[in-house]
KEGUVO-927440 format. One record per residue (C-alpha): z, y, x. Coordinates in steps of 0.2 Angstrom, whole numbers, plus 5000, padded with zeros to 4 digits. Each point is the difference from the previous one (the first is absolute). Layout:
<recs>
REC   zz   yy   xx
REC    Z    Y    X
...
</recs>
This chain:
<recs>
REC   zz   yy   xx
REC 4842 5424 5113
REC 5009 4985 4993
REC 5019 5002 4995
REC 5006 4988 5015
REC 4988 5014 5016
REC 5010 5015 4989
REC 5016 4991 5002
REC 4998 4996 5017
REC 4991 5016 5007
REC 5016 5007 4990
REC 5014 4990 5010
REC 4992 5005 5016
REC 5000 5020 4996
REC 5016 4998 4994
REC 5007 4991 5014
REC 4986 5013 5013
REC 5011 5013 4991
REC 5017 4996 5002
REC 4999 4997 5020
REC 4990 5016 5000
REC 5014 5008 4995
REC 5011 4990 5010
REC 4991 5008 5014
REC 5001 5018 4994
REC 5018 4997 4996
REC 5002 4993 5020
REC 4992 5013 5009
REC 5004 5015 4985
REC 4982 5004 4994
REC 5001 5005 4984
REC 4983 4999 4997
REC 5000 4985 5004
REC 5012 4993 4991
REC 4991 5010 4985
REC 4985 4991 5003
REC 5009 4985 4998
REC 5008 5003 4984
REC 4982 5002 4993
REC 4993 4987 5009
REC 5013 4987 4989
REC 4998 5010 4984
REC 4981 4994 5003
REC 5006 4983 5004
REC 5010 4998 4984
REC 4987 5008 4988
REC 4987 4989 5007
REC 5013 4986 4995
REC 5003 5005 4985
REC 4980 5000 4996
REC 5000 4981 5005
REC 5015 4998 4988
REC 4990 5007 4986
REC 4985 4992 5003
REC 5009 4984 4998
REC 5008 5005 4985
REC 4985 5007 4993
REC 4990 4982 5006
REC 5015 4991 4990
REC 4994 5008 4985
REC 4982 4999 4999
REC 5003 4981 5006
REC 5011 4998 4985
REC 4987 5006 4987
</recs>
């Protein structure tokens, strides 16, 4: 995948995540608000692998 789809595939699991555990939070499922928390931490990682493929891009462009 290219750095922009991680990036954006990121933002949308991060923002999936948040409202799922809005949801939890609202209606007191734990779980659910668990699966939530996971389901940003995917969102963020995935962001910061689009982060470092630019950076690493930057790099090999420079040379």
């Amino acid at each position: 995948m290219s750095s922009t789809t991680d990036k954006i595939k990121g933002t949308a699991n991060e923002i999936a995540g948040k409202a799922r555990q809005a949801a939890g939070r609202a209606i007191g499922n734990h779980e659910e608000q668990a699966k939530g928390a996971v389901q940003e931490a995917k969102g963020n990682a995935q962001v910061a692998k689009g982060d470092v493929k630019d950076a690493v891009k930057k790099i090999v462009d420079k040379t």
